[in-house]
C-alpha positions in Angstrom: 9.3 -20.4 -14.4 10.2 -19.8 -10.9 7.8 -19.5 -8.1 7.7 -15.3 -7.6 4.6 -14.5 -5.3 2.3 -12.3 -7.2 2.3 -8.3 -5.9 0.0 -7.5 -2.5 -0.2 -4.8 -0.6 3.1 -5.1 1.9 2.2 -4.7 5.7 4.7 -2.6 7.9 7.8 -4.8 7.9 9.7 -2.1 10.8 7.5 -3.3 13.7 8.6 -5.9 16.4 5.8 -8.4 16.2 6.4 -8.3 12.0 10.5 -9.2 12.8 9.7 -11.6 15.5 7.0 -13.7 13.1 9.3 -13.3 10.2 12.0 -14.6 12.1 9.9 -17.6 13.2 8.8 -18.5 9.9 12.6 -17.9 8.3 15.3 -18.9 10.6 17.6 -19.3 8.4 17.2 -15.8 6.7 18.3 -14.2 10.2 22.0 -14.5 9.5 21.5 -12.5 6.0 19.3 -9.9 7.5 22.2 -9.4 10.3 24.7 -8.8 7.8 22.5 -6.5 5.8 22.0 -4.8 9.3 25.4 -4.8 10.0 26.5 -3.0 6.8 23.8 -0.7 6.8 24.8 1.0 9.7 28.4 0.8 8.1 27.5 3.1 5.1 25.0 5.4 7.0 28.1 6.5 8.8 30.2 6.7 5.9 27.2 8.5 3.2 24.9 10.8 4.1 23.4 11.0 0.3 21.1 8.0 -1.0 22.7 7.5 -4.2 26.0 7.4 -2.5 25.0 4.8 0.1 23.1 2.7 -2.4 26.1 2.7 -4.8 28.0 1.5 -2.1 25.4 -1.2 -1.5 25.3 -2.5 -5.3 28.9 -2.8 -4.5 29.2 -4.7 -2.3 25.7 -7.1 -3.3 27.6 -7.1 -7.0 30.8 -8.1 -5.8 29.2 -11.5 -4.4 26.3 -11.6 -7.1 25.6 -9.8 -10.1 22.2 -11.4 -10.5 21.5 -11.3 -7.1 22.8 -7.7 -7.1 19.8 -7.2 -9.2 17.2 -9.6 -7.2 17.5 -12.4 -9.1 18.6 -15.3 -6.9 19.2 -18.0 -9.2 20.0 -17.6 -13.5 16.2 -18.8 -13.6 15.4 -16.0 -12.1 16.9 -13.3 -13.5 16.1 -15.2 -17.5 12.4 -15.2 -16.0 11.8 -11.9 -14.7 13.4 -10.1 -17.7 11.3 -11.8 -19.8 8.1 -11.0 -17.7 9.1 -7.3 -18.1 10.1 -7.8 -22.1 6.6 -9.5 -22.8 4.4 -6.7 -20.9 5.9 -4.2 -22.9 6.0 -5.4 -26.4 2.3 -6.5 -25.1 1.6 -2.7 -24.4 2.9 -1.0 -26.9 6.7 -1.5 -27.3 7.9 -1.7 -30.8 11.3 -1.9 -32.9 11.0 1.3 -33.8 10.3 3.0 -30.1 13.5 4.6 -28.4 14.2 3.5 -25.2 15.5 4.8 -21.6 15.9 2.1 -19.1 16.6 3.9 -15.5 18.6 1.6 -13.3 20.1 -1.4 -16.6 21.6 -3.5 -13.8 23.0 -5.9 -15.8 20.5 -6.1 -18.5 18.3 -8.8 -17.2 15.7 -7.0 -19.3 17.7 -5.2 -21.3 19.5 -8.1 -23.4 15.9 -8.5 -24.7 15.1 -5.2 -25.3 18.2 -3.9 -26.9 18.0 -7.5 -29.4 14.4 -6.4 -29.9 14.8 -2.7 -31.0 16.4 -0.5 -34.3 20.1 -0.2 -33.8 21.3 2.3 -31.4 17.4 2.9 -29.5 18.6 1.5 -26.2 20.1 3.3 -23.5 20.4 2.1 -20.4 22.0 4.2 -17.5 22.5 3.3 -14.1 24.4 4.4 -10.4 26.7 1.6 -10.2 29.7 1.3 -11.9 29.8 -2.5 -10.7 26.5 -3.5 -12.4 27.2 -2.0 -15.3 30.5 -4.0 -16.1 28.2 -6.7 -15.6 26.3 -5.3 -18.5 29.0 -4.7 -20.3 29.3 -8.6 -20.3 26.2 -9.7 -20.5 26.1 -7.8 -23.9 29.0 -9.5 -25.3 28.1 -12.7 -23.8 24.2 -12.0 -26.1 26.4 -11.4 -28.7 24.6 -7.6 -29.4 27.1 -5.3 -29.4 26.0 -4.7 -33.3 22.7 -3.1 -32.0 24.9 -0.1 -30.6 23.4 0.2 -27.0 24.5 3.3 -25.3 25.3 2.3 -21.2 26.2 5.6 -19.0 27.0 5.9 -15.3 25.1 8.7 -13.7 24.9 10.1 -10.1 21.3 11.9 -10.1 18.3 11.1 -11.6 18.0 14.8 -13.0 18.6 13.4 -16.4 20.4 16.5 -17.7 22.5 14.7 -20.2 20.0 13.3 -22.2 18.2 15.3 -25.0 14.3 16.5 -24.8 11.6 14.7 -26.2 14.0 11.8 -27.2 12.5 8.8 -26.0 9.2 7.5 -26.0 9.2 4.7 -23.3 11.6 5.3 -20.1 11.3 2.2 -17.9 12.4 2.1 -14.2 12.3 -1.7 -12.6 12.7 -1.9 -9.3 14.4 1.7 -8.8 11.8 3.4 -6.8 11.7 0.1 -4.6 14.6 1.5 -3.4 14.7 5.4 -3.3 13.4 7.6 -1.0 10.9 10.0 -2.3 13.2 12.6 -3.0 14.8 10.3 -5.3 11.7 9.5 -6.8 10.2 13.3 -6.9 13.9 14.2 -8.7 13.2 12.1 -11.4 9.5 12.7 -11.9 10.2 16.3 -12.4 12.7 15.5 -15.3 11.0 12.5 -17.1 8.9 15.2 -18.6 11.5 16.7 -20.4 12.9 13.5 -22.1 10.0 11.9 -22.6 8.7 12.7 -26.4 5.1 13.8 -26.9 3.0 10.4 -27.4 5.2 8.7 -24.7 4.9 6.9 -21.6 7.0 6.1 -18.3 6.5 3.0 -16.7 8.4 1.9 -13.0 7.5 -0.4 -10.3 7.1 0.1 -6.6 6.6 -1.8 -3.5 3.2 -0.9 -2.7 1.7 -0.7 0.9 -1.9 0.1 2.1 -0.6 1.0 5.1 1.9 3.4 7.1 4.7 4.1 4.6 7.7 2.6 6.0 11.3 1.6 4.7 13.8 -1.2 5.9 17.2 -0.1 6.6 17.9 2.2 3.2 17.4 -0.1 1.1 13.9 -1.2 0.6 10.5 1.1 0.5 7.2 0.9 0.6 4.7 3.5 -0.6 1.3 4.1 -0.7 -0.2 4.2 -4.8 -1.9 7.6 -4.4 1.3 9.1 -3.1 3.1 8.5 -6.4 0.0 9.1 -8.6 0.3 12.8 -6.6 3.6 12.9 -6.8 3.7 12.6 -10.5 0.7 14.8 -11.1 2.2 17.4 -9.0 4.4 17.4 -12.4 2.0 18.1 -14.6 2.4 14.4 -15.2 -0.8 11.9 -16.2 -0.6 8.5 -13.9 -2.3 5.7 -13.8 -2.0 2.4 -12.0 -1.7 -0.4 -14.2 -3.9 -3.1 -12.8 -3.3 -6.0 -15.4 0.3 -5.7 -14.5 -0.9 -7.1 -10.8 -1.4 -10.6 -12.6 1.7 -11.2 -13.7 4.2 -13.5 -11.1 6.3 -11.2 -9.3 6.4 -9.1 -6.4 5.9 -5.1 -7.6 2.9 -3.1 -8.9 3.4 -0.9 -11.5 2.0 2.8 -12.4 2.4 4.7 -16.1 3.7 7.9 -16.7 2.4 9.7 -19.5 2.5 13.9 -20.5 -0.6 15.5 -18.9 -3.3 17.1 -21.0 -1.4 20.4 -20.8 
């Protein structure tokens, strides 16, 4: 498996002294990060609304990487972190029979598994990109599992209007709210509810920070755990922060959505 740094709190990545040590300890990253910079301030200019801007972004990341698009930066990768998500939830709770919402497929580096693992036609996957999901579109053929019937939609919100109530009962969200803003975030919280059947549970990952909440450029975030556990609860929403999920070899923590006592 390869080497993926197990989640800590992130420290304020925006401040001078942070760039200047990073770029000390990472010369060679400086070139990327320039480029990122570079095309950042590109598609600020040309979309004002996130989804928009990070459509654009999967765009352009897919069109030189679908795995990478994803963060996955070697096959390895992308086979090894699907398969740390697939084992943690078939280890809490996941079965054949569940029907599943994955927010933000990519290109089914989880989803492959999932979708071989569940009843026929109790995947869906939706997702911004257009790009990625070509990419999925291959990866299932390439799996050979287009006999499982997996549904695949484009969406532009998280509002998850076109989806029935109480139809699923695990919606998971890898690395999405690792890059949304909270209004992203606070969008879909207040519609998971609704599609989420009674017994069910919502898990996503964040970037977590114990200090000032901070993004860099519009692409990556950092929050704070008790402002998503608030967030969500604000929704009549149950959270909890799933601690065991902190020993597993990857970079995110991870917090579970379920429908409040009322």
């Amino acid at each position: 498996m390869p080497d993926i740094s197990a989640p800590r709190p992130h420290r304020d990545r925006t401040g001078l002294a942070h760039k200047a040590r990073y770029a000390v300890r990472h010369p060679r990253r400086i070139p990327a990060h320039l480029r990122r910079a570079a095309r950042d301030a590109w598609l600020r200019t040309r979309h004002r609304d996130h989804i928009a801007y990070y459509r654009a972004v999967m765009a352009s990341d897919t069109a030189r990487s679908p795995d990478a698009a994803v963060g996955s930066a070697s096959a390895e990768r992308w086979l090894a972190l699907g398969r740390m998500q697939f084992d943690y939830l078939t280890e809490h709770g996941l079965t054949p029979q569940d029907r599943m919402l994955e927010i933000g497929c990519g290109n089914l580096r989880a989803g492959w598994r999932f979708i071989d693992y569940l009843q026929p036609g109790h995947y869906y996957g939706i997702d911004i990109s257009p790009d990625i999901l070509l990419e999925a579109h291959r990866t299932l053929v390439g799996r050979g599992l287009r006999d499982k019937l997996p549904y695949l939609a484009l969406t532009t919100d998280l509002t998850l209007d076109f989806l029935p109530s109480g139809r699923f009962t695990v919606v998971h969200a890898h690395s999405v709210f690792s890059h949304s803003p909270l209004d992203v975030i606070d969008e879909c919280l207040a519609h998971v509810g609704r599609v989420l059947a009674p017994g069910g549970f919502f898990d996503f990952t964040f970037d977590r920070t114990e200090g000032n909440e901070h993004h860099v450029l519009r692409e990556d975030f950092y929050y704070r755990t008790e402002t998503l556990l608030e967030l969500a609860r604000g929704h009549g929403l149950a959270a909890r922060f799933m601690e065991d999920w902190e020993q597993r070899p990857h970079g995110q923590s991870k917090i579970r959505v379920t429908h409040g006592p009322g």
